[in-house]
C-alpha positions in Angstrom: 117.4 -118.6 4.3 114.6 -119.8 2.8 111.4 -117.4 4.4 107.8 -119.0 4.7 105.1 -117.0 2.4 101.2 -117.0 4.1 99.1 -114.5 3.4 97.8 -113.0 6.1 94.3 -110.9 7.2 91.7 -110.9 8.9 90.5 -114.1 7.9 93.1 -115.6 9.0 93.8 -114.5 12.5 96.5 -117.5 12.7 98.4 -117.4 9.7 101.6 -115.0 9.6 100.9 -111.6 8.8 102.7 -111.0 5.1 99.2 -110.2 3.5 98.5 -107.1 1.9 95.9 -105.6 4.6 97.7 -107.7 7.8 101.4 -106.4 7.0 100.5 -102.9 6.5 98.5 -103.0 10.0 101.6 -104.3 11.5 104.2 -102.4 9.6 102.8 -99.2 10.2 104.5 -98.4 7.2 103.7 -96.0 3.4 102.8 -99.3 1.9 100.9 -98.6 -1.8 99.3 -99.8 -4.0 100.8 -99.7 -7.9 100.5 -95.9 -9.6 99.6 -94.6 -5.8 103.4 -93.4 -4.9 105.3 -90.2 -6.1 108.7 -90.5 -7.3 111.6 -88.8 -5.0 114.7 -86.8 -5.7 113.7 -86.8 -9.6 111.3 -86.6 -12.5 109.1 -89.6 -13.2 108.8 -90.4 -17.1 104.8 -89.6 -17.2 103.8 -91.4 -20.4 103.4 -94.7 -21.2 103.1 -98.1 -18.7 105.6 -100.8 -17.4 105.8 -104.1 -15.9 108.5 -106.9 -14.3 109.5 -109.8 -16.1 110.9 -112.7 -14.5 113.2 -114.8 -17.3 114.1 -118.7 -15.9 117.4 -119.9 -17.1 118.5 -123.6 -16.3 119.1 -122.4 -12.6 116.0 -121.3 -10.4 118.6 -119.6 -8.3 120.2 -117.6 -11.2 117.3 -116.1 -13.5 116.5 -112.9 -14.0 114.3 -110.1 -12.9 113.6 -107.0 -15.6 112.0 -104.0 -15.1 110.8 -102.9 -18.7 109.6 -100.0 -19.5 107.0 -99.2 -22.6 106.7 -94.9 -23.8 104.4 -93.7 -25.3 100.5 -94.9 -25.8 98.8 -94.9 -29.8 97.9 -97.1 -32.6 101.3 -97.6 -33.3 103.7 -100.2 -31.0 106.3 -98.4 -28.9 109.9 -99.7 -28.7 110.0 -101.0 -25.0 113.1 -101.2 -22.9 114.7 -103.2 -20.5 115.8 -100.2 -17.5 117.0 -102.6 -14.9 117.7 -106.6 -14.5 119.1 -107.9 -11.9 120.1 -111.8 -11.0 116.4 -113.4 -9.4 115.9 -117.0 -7.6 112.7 -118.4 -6.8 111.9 -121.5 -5.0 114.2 -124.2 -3.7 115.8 -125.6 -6.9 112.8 -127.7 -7.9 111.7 -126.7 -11.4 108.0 -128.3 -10.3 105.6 -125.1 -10.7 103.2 -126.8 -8.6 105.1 -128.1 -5.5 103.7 -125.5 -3.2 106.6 -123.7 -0.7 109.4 -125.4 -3.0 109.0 -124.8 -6.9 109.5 -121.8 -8.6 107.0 -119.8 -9.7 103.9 -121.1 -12.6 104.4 -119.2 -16.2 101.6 -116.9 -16.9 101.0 -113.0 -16.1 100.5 -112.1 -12.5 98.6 -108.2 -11.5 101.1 -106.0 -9.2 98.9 -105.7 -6.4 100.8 -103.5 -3.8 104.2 -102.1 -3.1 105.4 -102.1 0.3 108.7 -100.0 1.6 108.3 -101.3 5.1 106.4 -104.7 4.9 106.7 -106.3 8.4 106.1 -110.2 7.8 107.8 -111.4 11.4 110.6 -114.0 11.3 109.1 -116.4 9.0 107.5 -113.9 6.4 108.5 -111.1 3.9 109.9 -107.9 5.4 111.2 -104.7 3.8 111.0 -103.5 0.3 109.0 -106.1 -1.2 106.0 -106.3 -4.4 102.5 -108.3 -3.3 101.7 -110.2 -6.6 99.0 -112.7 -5.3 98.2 -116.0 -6.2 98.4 -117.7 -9.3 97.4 -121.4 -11.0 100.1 -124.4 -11.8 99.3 -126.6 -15.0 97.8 -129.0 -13.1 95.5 -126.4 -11.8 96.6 -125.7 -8.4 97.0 -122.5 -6.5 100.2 -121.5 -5.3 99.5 -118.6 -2.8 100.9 -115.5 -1.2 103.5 -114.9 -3.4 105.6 -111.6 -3.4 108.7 -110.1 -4.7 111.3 -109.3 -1.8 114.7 -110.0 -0.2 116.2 -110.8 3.4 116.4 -107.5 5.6 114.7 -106.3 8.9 110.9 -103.7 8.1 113.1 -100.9 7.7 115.2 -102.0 4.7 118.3 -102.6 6.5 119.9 -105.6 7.3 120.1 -107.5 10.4 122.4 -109.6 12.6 121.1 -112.8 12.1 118.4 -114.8 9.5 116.2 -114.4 8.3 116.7 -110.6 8.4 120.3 -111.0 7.0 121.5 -111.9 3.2 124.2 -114.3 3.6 125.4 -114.9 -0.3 124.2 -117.2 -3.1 122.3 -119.7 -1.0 119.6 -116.9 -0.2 118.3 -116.5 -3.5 116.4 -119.5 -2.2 113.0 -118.9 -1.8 109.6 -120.7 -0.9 108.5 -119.9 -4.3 108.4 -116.3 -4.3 110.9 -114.2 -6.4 114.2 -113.2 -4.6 117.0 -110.3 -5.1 119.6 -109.8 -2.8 119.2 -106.1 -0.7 120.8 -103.9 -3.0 119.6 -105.0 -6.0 115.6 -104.9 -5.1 116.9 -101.1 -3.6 117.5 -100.7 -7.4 114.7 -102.0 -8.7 112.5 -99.5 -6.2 114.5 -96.8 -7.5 113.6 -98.0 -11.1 109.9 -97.3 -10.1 110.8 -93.9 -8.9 111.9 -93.4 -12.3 109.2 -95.1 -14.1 105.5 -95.8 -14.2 104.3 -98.3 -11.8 104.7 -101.8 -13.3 100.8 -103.3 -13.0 102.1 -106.9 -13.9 104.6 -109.4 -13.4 105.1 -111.9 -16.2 106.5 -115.2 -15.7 108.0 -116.7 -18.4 
């Protein structure tokens, strides 16, 4: 099912609560912001930085999402590597980056700006283990909003009897946009960040 993404707060008393400061009111949850969480049940590789990387094929609903991890920090480069990828969709099928609440998401490099284990979007927002990445520009200029990485599964990470709280097969990778794993895969990619540094960006490409 495809899930509606409207950034909510306080400003917005009406819209659906899936924004940053609305969700964690709701949720109640340990919702974070990138490099505030500990690692658990192992040892976090200290040094050096990472990031997601979303990589389009010829099928919106059949791209991938990469975690990628960079060691090290000096003058010389580091050899990065790829530590998890996992089959991503985003939007409806339409390859137009501007079609707001259909198109997959705009090129470009979008900031990481909260984690959430618990986000609590109602029946027509995110919910679960999800990543806040904001808004970002189309080519033409526009601003697609509210966009997140997530999957379909009730606050509490597990899944539920019916949609939108329930992943259902291929058709739910789906999306109003935003970037889309089914459950067990974004559990992996969580675990990736337990593992690694925070990723700070999310690039598009």
């Amino acid at each position: 099912m495809r899930t509606r993404h409207v950034l909510g707060g306080a400003a917005a008393a009406g819209a659906l609560a899936v924004g940053a400061v609305a969700a964690a009111a709701q949720a109640g949850a340990a919702n974070t912001a990138p490099g505030a969480h500990s690692a658990a049940g192992g040892q976090r590789a200290a040094a050096g930085h990472s990031y997601l990387e979303f990589v389009k094929s010829a099928d919106p609903q059949n791209s991938r999402l990469r975690y990628v991890y960079v060691p090290g920090s000096g003058p010389k480069r580091p050899q990065q590597r790829t530590v998890g990828s996992w089959r991503a969709g985003s939007g409806d099928g339409s390859k137009n980056t501007c079609l707001s609440n259909r198109g997959w998401l705009p090129n470009g490099t979008y900031k990481v700006k909260a984690f959430y284990k618990h986000h609590n979007g109602g029946r027509h927002g995110v919910n679960g283990v999800s990543w806040y990445v904001g808004d970002h520009r189309c080519h033409s200029g526009k601003r697609r909003t509210a966009l997140f990485v997530h999957s379909e599964m009730l606050p509490s990470g597990k899944q539920g009897s019916s949609e939108p709280y329930r992943w259902d097969g291929a058709g739910d990778y789906k999306s109003n946009g935003c970037i889309k794993l089914k459950p067990s895969d974004i559990r992996n990619l969580r675990a990736a960040q337990a593992r690694y540094p925070d990723p700070h960006t999310l690039r598009v490409r």
